[in-house]
N, C-alpha and C positions, 0 to 999 in steps of 0.2 A: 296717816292722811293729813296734809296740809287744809286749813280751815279753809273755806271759800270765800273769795274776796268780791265786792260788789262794788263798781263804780260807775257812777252815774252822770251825766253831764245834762241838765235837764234847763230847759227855756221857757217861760209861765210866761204868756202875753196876761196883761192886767189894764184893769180901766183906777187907775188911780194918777194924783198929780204930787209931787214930790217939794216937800222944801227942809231946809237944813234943821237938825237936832242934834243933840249930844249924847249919853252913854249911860247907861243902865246896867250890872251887870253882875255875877255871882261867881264865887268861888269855892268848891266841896270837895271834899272826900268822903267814900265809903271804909271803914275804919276795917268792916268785916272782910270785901273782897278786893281792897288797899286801890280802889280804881280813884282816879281822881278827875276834877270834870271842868270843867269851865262854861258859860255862855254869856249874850253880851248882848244888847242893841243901842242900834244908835240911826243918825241919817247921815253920816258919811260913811265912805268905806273904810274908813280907818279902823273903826272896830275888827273889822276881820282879822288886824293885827294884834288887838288888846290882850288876847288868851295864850297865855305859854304854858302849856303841858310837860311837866317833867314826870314820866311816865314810873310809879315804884317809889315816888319822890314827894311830889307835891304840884301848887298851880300855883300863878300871876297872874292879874289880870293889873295892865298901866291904862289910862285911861286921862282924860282931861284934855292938856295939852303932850300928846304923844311923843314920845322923841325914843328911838331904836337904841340907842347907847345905854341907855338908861335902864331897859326891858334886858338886854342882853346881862348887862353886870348885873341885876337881879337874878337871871338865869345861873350864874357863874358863882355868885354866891351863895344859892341852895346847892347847888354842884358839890361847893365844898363844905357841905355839911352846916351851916347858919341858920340859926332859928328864924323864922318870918320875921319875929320884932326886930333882929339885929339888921335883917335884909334893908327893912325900911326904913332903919337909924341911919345906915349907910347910905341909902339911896338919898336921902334928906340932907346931908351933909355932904354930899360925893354927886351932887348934880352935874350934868352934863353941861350946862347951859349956865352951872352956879342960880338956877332961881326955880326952886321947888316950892313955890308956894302955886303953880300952877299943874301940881300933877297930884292924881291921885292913883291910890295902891289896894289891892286887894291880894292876899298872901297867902299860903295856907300850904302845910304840909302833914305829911304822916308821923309822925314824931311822936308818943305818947298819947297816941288815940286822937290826936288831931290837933295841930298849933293853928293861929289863924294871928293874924295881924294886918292892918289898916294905918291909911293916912289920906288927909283929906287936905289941900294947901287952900289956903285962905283966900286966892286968887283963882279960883276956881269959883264959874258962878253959880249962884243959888237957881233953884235949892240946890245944895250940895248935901252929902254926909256920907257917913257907914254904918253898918251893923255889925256886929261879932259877935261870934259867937263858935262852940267846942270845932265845930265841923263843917262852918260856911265862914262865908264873908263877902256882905253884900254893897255894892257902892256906887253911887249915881250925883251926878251933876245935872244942872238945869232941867231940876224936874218941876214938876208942878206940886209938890211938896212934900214932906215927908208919908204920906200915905202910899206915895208909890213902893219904897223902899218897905214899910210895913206888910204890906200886899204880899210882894215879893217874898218875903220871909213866910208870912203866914202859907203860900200856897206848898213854900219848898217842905215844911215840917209836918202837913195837913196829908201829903200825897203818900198814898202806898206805891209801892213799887221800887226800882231799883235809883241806883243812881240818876241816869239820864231822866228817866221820869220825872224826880224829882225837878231835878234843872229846870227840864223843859214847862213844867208846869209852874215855877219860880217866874220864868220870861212872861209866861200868860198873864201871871200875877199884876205887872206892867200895861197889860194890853188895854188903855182907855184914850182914846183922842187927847192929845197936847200932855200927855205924860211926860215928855217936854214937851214947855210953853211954847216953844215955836212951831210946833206941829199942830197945835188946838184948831189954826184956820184949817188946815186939808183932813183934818177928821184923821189923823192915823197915829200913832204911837213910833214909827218907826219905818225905815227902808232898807234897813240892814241889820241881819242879826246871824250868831251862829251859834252851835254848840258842838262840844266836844267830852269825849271822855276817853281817858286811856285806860287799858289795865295794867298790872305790873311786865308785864311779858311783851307791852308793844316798844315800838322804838318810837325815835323821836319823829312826827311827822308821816307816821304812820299809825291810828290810832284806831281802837275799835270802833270807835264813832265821828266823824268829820263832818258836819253836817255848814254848810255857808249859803246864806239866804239874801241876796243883793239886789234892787232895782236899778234899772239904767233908762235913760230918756231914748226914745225909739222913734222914729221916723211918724209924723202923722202927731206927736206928740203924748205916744201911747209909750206906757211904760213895761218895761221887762224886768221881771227879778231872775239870776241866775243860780239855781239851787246846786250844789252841787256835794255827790258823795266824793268825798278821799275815801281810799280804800275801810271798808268795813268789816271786820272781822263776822261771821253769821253762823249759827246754827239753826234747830230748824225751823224757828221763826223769822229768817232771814225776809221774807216775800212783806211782811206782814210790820215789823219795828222800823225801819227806814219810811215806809211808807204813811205810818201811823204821825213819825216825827214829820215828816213834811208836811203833811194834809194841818197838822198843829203851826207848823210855822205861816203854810202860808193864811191861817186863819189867822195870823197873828198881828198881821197886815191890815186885816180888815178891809179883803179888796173883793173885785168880781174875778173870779175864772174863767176865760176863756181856752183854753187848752193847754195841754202839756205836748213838747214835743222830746221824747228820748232823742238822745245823738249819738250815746253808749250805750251797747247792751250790756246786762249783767254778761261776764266771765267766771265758771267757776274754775278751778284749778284741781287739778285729779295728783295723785300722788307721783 
């Protein structure tokens, strides 16, 4: 029997007001059931792009100033077997644009119970940094100081549970007004955030977990986040782990709920 697939297209009217921030964001593996995960926020949507899953493999997360060439040869060089440091030596030396002093890198594979590497360019602005460590790799710009980045670590290592778990509880770690300084006027941490995790057996862009959390400016001046499932792999807490992660993201937000409207129903698939 084919596992049951869930996908969701889901519209959250919100009473919140939006202005620009930057990128917060973690990178794991679990060493035991080789899944690997990623999550991220930021106030643009460009985070949605920062997270690349290589599913059996390892993650990326680019972030700073974004540039697609740059995420893709990362991808192509864990493809061929390269340790995360080499990744990032290369990525540093072999910029797209010739100027990586504005990008930063979070790296991380399955390789001897877990390799992890980091870069932080000097043109990236403060706060900036990273953390490292056997089986994350946490890294943020324009934060409001290094306690965000601590947080973030302390909630990932503190949490029981599985992978995602932890993640998601890593991003909560984040969740204080002006966590980037430019959000501290609207009181919120963030407008866009996601999480992912694959196992060794998904493909690319099909993932056990695809979870994207987006606001958009709406008519009346009312704002919309768009949540949305990629395909999720479920057993039989399928009704119950999806919905668990949502009700977390959208507290993540720090906003009012005004309704949920489905536009997809769940689908399952029979043999």
């Amino acid at each position: 029997m084919s596992c049951p697939k869930l996908i969701f297209l889901i519209s959250v009217f919100l009473s919140v007001n939006l202005t620009a921030q930057d990128t917060f964001s973690i990178v794991a593996v679990d060493t035991i059931t080789n899944e690997v995960g990623s999550t991220g926020a930021s106030c643009t949507r460009l985070v949605l792009r920062i997270g690349d899953l290589l599913p059996g493999l390892g993650a990326i997360n680019s972030q700073c100033d974004w540039v697609a060439e740059n995420q893709n040869y990362a991808r192509s060089l864990m493809q061929q077997g390269f340790a995360p440091q080499q990744i990032i030596d290369s990525l540093v030396t072999k910029d797209a644009t010739g100027d990586s002093s504005r990008r930063q890198y979070g790296i991380i594979d399955l390789v001897d119970n877990g390799r992890t590497a980091a870069f932080t360019g000097s043109n990236c602005r403060n706060y900036k940094n990273h953390i490292l460590a056997k089986n994350y790799a946490i890294q943020g710009n324009i934060l409001q100081g290094p306690q965000i980045l601590d947080s973030m670590e302390v909630r990932f290592l503190t949490t029981a549970g599985d992978l995602a778990d932890k993640l998601m509880s890593a991003l909560q770690g984040a969740k204080v007004p002006g966590a980037d300084t430019r959000c501290l006027n609207a009181g919120i941490s963030s407008s866009a955030a996601f999480i992912k995790v694959a196992r060794p057996q998904d493909t690319t862009g099909t993932f056990f977990l695809d979870i994207e959390v987006q606001t958009e400016d709406n008519r009346g001046g009312v704002s919309i986040p768009l949540i949305r499932y990629r395909p999720y792999s479920m057993n039989g807490d399928w009704a119950i782990r999806p919905a668990l992660s949502l009700l977390m993201l959208l507290n993540f937000f720090r906003v009012n709920l005004y309704y949920i409207r489905v536009t997809q129903i769940p689908s399952i698939h029979q043999p």
